[in-house]
N, C-alpha and C positions, 0 to 999 in steps of 0.2 A: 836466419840471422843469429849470430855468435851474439853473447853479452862481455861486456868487460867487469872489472870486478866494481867497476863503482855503480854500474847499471844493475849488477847481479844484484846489489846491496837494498836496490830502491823495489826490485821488477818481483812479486808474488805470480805463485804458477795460475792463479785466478784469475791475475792481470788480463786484460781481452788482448792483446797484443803479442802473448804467447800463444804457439801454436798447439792447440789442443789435441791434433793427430798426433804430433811428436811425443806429446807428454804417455798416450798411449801408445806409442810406438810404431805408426803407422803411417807415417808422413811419404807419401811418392819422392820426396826429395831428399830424402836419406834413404828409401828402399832403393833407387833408379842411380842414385849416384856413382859415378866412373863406367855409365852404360853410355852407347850410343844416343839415347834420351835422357841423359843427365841434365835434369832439369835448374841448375845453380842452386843459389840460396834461397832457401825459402822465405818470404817477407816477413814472416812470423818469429817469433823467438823460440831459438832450440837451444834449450841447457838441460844437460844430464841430471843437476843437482835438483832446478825444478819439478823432474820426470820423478826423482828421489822423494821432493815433499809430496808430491802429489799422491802417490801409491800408495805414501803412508796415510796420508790426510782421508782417501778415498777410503780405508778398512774402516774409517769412523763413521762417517757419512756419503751420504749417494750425493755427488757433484752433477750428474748426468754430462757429463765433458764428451759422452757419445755422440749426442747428439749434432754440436760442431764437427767432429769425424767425421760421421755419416755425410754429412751434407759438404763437406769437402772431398771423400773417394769420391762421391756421387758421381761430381762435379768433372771430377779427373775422369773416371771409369767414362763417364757419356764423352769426357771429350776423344779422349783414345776411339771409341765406339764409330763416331763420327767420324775419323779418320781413317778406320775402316772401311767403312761404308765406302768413302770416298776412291780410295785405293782399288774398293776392289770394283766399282764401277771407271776409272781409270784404266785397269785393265781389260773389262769387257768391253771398251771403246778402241782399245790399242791390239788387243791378240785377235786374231781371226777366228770367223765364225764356224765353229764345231756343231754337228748337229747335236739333239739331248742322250742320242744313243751312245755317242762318240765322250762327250761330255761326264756323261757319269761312270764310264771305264775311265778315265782320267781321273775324275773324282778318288775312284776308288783306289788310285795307283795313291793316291796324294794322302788318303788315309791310312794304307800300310806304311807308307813312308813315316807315315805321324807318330803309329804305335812303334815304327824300328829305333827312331830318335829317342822316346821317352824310354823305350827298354835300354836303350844303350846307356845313356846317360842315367838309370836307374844302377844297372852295371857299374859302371864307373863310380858313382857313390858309395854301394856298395865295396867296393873291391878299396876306394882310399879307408875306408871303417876298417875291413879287414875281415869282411863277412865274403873269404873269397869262395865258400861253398855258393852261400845262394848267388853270389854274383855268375858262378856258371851257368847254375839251373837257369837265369834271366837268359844268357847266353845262348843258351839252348834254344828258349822261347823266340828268340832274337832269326835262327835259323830256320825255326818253322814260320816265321811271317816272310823272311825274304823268299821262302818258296813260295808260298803265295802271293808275295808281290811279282818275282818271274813270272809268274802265270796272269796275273794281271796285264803284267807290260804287255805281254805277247797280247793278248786281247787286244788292248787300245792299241799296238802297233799293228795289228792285221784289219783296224778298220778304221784306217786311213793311211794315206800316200807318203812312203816313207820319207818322202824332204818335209812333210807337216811334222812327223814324230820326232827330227830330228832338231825341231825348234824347242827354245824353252817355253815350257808352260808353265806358267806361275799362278799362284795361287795367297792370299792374303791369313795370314796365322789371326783365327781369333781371338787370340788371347791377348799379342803384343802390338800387332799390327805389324810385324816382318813381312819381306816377301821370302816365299817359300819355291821353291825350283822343283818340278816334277821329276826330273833327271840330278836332284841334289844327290852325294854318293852320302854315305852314312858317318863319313868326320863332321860332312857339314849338317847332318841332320841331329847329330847327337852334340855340336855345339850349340845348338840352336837352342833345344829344348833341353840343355841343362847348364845350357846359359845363364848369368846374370840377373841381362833384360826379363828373360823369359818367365825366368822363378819369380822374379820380382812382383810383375804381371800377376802370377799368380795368387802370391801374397798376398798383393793391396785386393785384388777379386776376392780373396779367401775370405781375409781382415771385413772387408767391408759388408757380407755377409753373414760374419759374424757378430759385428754392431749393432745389425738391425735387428737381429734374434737379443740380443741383450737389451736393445731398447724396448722393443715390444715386450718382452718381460719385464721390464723395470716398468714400463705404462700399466702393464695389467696388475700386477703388485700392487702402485700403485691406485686402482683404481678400486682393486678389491679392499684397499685399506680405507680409502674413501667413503665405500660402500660400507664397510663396517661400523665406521665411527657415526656416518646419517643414522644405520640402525639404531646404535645406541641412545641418541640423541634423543631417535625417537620412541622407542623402549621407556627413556626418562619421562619424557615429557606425557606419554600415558598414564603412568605412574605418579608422577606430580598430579595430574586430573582426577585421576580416582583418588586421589590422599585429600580429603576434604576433613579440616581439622575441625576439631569440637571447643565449640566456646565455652566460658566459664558453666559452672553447674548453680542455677536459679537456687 
């Protein structure tokens, strides 16, 4: 949710109405935006200048504004999750039944395919930076996995009946929830994983693991500060019992 400027005038980034993922930068609705799961606007309020006080505000004091985060990737990450799930029982209802032998040569064709996407599109990053050296050496790496995917295919295609091999076999991307084609050629597997959606995916999975490592240190922090100050407390309060004062002198 956009503010205008008479709302900016009223609305502090503590406001609960603001969204606390955006203020740290992490909101699924600004990561996923102009993908295929462009989620619209988000019901929360997103301003840049907010994101401004808050970052400053934060170097003072510990807001803990993680802890809303956390519990909104959460939220998103399990719902993605579940649709997963869903999808890929989906297809084990709809594609015919392979044996576990047949299955995990497929498997396996489906994981070289995984590492030729991410090296390609690692490539092509590479190569728009201008780092066109390593961008070959990926290159390189890129032809020693398609040889080992050839060798793959031949496998899964010598154990079973070639009008079965020549169906698509699909497969569910853990990260984003795509479908993923066993016979995808390598435009569409290096669109795929260095894709938007895909990165995105990644991101808010990255982000939200690294919330929970910062929260759980801000707890223990806090707990060992806790634990200091009862010390002390009680430290004094020994010290006050043994301090037994002396009365006038008879």
């Amino acid at each position: 949710m956009q503010m205008g400027d008479e709302t900016r005038q009223r609305v502090k980034f503590t406001d609960e109405r603001v969204c606390k993922s955006h203020l740290l930068n992490c909101c699924p609705h600004d990561i996923l935006s102009g993908t295929r799961m462009d989620l619209g606007e988000c019901s929360k309020i997103h301003d840049l200048a907010l994101r401004a006080d808050y970052e400053i505000a934060s170097k003072e004091r510990d807001l803990f504004f993680e802890l809303d985060a956390v519990d909104h990737l959460e939220s998103f990450i399990a719902d993605c999750d579940r649709r997963t799930e869903l999808a890929k029982k989906r297809l084990a209802e709809t594609q015919e039944e392979i044996s576990a032998e047949v299955a995990a040569k497929a498997e396996k064709v489906h994981e070289l395919n995984e590492e030729i996407g991410k090296l390609l599109a690692k490539a092509e990053q590479l190569g728009a930076e201008g780092n066109v050296d390593e961008a070959q050496k990926v290159l390189q790496e890129v032809e020693k996995v398609r040889s080992r995917k050839r060798d793959a295919e031949e496998e899964y295609r010598n154990s079973m009946p070639a009008s079965s091999f020549q169906q698509q076999k699909l497969r569910v991307c853990e990260v984003c929830s795509a479908y993923l084609g066993l016979h995808d050629n390598d435009r569409r597997l290096a669109d795929h994983f260095g894709g938007k959606l895909h990165l995105g995916f990644i991101q808010i999975r990255e982000k939200l693991e690294q919330l929970k490592k910062t929260v759980a240190d801000k707890q223990e922090r806090r707990n060992q500060e806790r634990l200091k100050r009862r010390e002390e407390r009680e430290r004094e309060e020994r010290i006050r019992k043994r301090w037994v004062p002396f009365g006038p002198s008879c």
